[in-house]
N, C-alpha and C positions, 0 to 999 in steps of 0.2 A: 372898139371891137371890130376886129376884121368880119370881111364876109366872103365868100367861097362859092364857086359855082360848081356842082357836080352834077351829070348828069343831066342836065337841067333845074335841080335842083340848086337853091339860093340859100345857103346855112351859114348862121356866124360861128366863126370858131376864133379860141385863141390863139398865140403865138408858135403853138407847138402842133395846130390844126387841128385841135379836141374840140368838139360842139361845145358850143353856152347854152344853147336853149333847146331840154330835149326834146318840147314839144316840134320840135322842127325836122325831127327823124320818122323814118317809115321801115317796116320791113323791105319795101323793094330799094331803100337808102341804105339798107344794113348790108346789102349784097355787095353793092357799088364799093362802102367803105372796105370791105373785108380785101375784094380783089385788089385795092389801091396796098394794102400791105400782104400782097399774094396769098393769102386763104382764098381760094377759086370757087370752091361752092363751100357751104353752110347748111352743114348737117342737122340731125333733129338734135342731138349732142350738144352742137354750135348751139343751137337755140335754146336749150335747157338755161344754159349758160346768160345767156344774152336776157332771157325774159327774168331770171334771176336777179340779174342787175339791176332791170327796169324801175321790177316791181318794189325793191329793196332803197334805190333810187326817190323815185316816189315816195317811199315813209320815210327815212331817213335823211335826206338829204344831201347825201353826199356818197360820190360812188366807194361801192366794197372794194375791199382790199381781198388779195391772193387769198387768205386766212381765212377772211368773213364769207365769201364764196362758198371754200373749201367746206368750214365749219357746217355754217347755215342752209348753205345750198345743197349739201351734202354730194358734190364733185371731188375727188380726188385731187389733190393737186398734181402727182402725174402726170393725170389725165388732163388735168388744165392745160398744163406742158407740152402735148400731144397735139391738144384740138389749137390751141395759139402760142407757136413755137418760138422762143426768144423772148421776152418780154410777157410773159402772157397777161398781165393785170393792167398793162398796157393797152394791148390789143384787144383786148375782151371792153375795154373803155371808149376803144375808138369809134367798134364797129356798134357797140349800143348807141353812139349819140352821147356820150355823156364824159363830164368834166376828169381829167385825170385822176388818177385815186391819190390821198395824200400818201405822202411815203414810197414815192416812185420816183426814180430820179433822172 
């Protein structure tokens, strides 16, 4: 397992630079990751999203997909589209700290 310095921050990530361990994230970690794939600031929107993951993360095990989000979090996907453009199930993964979703390629 690789490891990564950001910010002064020391995180392991995998090959594609997705955190392994998400006890190793912070909100002011979430800032740094979003700018590194240009989202410049992180709205209360951003964060709906973001603590959605965490907490969904945390019980389940394994991060939500675009759907699971949409469905359970009750975000739009749109709007998913809007707040993390390109990829958004991606970048919603990056910047929580947490393992790619399956079924992302």
């Amino acid at each position: 397992m690789a490891t990564a310095t950001l910010s002064g921050y020391e995180i392991h990530v995998d090959e594609e630079g997705f955190m392994t361990d998400p006890a190793e994230w912070s909100e002011e970690l979430a800032g740094f990751l979003a700018h590194q794939i240009g989202i410049d600031e992180l709205t209360e929107d951003h964060w709906k999203v973001i603590r959605f993951l965490r907490e969904d993360h945390a019980t389940e095990g394994t991060t939500a997909t675009l759907r699971r989000v949409s469905t359970l979090g009750g975000i739009p996907v749109k709007q998913l589209y809007a707040l993390f453009p390109k990829k958004p199930a991606k970048k919603m993964a990056y910047i929580a700290g947490l393992p790619k979703p399956k079924g992302c390629v």
